[in-house]
Phi, psi and omega in degrees: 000318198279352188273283174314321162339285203308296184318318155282017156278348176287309191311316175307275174336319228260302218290332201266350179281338181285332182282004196269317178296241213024280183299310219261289331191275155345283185317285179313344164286306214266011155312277199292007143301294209276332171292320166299001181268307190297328185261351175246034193261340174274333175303321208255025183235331195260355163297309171310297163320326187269346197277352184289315187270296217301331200276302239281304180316316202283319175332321208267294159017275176297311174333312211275336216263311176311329212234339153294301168347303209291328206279292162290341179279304179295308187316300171330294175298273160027280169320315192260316163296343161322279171310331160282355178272286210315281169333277207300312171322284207296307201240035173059179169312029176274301220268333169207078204266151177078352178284120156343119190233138203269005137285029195269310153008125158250159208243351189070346197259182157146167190225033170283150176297297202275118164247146199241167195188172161246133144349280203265358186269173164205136189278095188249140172241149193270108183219148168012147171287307179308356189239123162277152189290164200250130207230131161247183184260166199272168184299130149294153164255142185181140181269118166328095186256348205164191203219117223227106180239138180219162191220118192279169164221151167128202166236203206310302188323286172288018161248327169319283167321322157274319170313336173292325160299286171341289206292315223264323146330280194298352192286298165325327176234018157070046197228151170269148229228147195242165206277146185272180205222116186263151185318145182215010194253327170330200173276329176287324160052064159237133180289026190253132176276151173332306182285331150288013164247287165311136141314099181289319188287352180283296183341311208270291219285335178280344170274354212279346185290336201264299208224139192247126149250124132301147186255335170221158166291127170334120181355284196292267256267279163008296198274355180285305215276341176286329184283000183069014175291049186201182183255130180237178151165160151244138200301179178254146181319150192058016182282162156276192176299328188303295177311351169294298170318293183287329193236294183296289175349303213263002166232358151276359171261342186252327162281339156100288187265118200219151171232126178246161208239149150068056181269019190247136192086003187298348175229162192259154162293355193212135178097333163311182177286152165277322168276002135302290169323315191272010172249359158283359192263323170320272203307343184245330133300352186240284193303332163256090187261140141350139152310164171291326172294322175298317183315291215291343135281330130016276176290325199288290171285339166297316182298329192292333176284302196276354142347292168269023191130182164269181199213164179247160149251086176313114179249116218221107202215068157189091159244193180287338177269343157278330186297327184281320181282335176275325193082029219242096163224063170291155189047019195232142189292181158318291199286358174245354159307295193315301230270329167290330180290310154319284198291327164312303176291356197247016163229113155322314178261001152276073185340302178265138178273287199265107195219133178287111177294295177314313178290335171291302158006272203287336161289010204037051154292318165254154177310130150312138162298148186280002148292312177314309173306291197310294195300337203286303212287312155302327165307297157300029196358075196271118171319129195286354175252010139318163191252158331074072169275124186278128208230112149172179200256205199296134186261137191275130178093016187036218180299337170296327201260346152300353199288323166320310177276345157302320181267354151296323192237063210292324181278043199274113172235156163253202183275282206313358200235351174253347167252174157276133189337318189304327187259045161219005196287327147308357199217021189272129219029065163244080189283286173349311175309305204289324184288306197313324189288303207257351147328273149052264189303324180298327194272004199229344150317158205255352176210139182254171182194062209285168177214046164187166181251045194245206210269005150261359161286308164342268173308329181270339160303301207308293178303326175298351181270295185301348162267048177060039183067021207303161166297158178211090183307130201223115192243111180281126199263312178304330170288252194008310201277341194293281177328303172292322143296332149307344201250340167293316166294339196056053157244020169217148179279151154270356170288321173288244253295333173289318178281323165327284186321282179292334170303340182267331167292306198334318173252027159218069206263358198074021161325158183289132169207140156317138185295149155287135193219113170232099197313127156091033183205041194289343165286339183277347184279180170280118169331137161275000155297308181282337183212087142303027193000289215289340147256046197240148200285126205282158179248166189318166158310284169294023078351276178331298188282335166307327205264014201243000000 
């Protein structure tokens, strides 16, 4: 027993000294914790600090690494789209069909002598399944010869007709032809560029199997021509193509560049080559299309007409710059004789001053009058509850001198009384424009009706012959003013005057008839604009010999 005592009495001894080391042991961690606090806390604020800037440096670090990754990766895509537009161009809708492409546009420019092109491909663009795909023609290849810039003069019509000439001229002699710069200095004074009127890009692009246009000349030619480094001049009127060979030619290869000015009449109507003639018929028929903006009011006002029925379009050619310019003032006071005599002398390039009226008058010289009018379109039993667009700018003497003709033809309307201001707010001190408008209209009537012979009767007879013969009344004006003063006098019945009038028409409706060709007298001939023979659906023999 006394043996087992002592022993648990050591283990009692042994456990309290081990919890006594323990405890001591403790005590001395946390003694030499808190002296280590106390003796190191400043050492650890400026340790702390630099490790705050080391995480902040690797933060901005990793940022700047994320926003190159971001950088070169969009440049990267960027690229491979590229490049995948450039594949659906070369190998069509296999590789990317239907996609939009911002190059497919031929742009026309560039400044090598020789323009190259391929021959055999043809440049199909990509459009709607209900829209046929647009097939252009393929690029000529053809050696350069030059640089050909021309500045029409006149108005829409007479400019229209000469941009028809140029392209057939630059085609011809193998020069690239820059798109031309229409008159803004005239009586009309409008200020609108080729592209406010024309599809220009149609223009260039529907020609390139023909012809290479530029919208401008290439840098280095372009800074030559500011410096007065080019040719100017205007050719002379009525030539053929030979004077083109011979004369314009042989000074676009020693000037690189030549220009010609007053460009209208400028090629003859007759004795060219035929496939010149049938690219002046391209051009005036394919290649000068309207803007879109212009088509599309057009469509507007054409749709606003046939509402109600068919309609004639009367080109009512008696405004104030033709009445000054012809000298034509039947039926005008004193004081509006004075106010055309004026405005005649204070233009320089209206040659004749001093003009007999009356006597121009009875040659058919002058525009019918809208009294003139009334009686010739009754005669002709044209219905008086037609409709009647007046296709012409401000009738000189307003509503008085209209009033004959309003009350034989109570539905007499323009552009200005079927649209609203709002869809003409563009297109106001446009003259030109406003003429693109009433072309339009002119060509899609169910009877044209010119009452002067000047270049947009002209030109819209011609397209209308080229439209399958549509009508076109051609008012012989020297019989007519005869009849009508007879019949004014009462030495004609209205019945004789009325079977006059049409027995002298019957056959000038724009039936197929040969252009007239009379040598050494080419102003006397029939305008190849108004009878474009040679691109026209030719008619039977006897049709032909009925009409001669």
């Amino acid at each position: 027993m006394g043996d087992m005592c002592r022993i648990e009495e050591e283990k009692s001894e042994e456990s309290v000294w081990r919890r006594r080391k323990n405890w001591g042991l403790r005590g001395l961690g946390l003694g030499l914790g808190l002296g280590g606090v106390m003796g190191l806390k400043g050492g650890n604020i400026i340790q702390h600090s630099r490790v705050e800037k080391f995480k902040n440096s690797m933060v901005s670090r990793s940022k700047m690494k994320l926003w190159m990754i971001r950088a070169t990766t969009s440049v990267m895509l960027w690229i491979c789209l590229v490049q995948l537009t450039a594949l659906g161009e070369s190998f069509g809708p296999r590789v990317l069909k239907g996609w939009p492409s911002c190059f497919s546009q031929d742009s026309g420019s560039g400044s090598s002598a020789t323009v190259t092109g391929s021959a055999s491909a043809l440049d199909v663009k990509s459009a709607p399944e209900d829209v046929p795909a647009r097939v252009l023609p393929p690029k000529r290849v053809y050696k350069n010869n030059g640089y050909l810039m021309v500045s029409c003069n006149g108005g829409l019509n007479q400019m229209r007709a000469a941009i028809c000439d140029m392209v057939a001229i630059a085609r011809h002699l193998n020069v690239t032809l820059i798109v031309p710069e229409l008159d803004k200095t005239s009586f009309w004074a409008d200020p609108s560029e080729f592209q406010d009127i024309f599809d220009v890009d149609h223009f260039i692009t529907s020609l390139r199997d023909e012809v290479r246009i530029l919208k401008e000349l290439p840098p280095r030619l372009k800074e030559r021509v500011e410096r007065g480094l080019f040719y100017t001049m205007p050719p002379i009127s009525w030539s053929d193509i030979s004077y083109y060979e011979n004369q314009i030619l042989p000074l676009i290869r020693k000037y690189k560049v030549v220009h010609l000015n007053r460009t209208d009449t400028r090629l003859a109507n007759n004795g060219q080559p035929l496939e010149l003639q049938k690219l002046r018929c391209r051009v005036n028929f394919s290649a000068l299309k309207f803007t879109p903006q212009i088509e599309e009011l057009g469509r507007k006002v054409i749709k606003l007409l046939r509402r109600k029925g068919p309609f004639i379009v009367l080109h009512l050619r008696y405004e104030m710059d033709m009445l000054a310019f012809s000298g034509c003032t039947q039926g005008c006071n004193q004081e509006e004789v004075d106010e055309l005599t004026r405005m005649r002398y204070a233009y320089p390039w209206w040659k004749e001053k001093i003009i007999n009226s009356d006597l121009k008058r009875k040659d058919g010289l002058c525009p019918l009058t809208p009294e003139e009018t009334a009686l010739t379109l009754r005669a002709l039993d044209i219905d008086h509850n037609i409709q009647i667009y007046i296709a012409a700018g401000e009738i000189y003497g307003g509503e008085r001198r209209l009033a004959s003709l309003a009350a034989a033809y109570p539905n007499l309307v323009r552009k200005e009384t079927l649209l609203d201001p709002s869809d003409l707010r563009f297109f106001q001190n446009h003259s030109s424009q406003m003429a693109a408008l009433d072309y339009l209209v002119s060509l899609e009537s169910d009877i044209f009706v010119p009452t002067y012979d000047g270049n947009m009767a002209k030109v819209v007879e011609g397209h209308r012959r080229y439209l399958e013969y549509k009508k076109t009344i051609l008012l012989d004006r020297k019989l007519l003013v005869d009849l009508i003063d007879q019949y004014n006098m009462g030495s004609l019945t209205w019945d004789e005057f009325s079977a006059a009038v049409k027995e002298s028409h019957s056959e000038r409706m724009g039936n197929p008839v040969k252009r007239v060709v009379i040598p050494d007298r080419p102003k006397e001939e029939d305008y190849f604009y108004a009878n474009p023979w040679e691109c026209l659906q030719q008619p039977k023999e006897d049709d032909l010999l009925s009409n001669m």
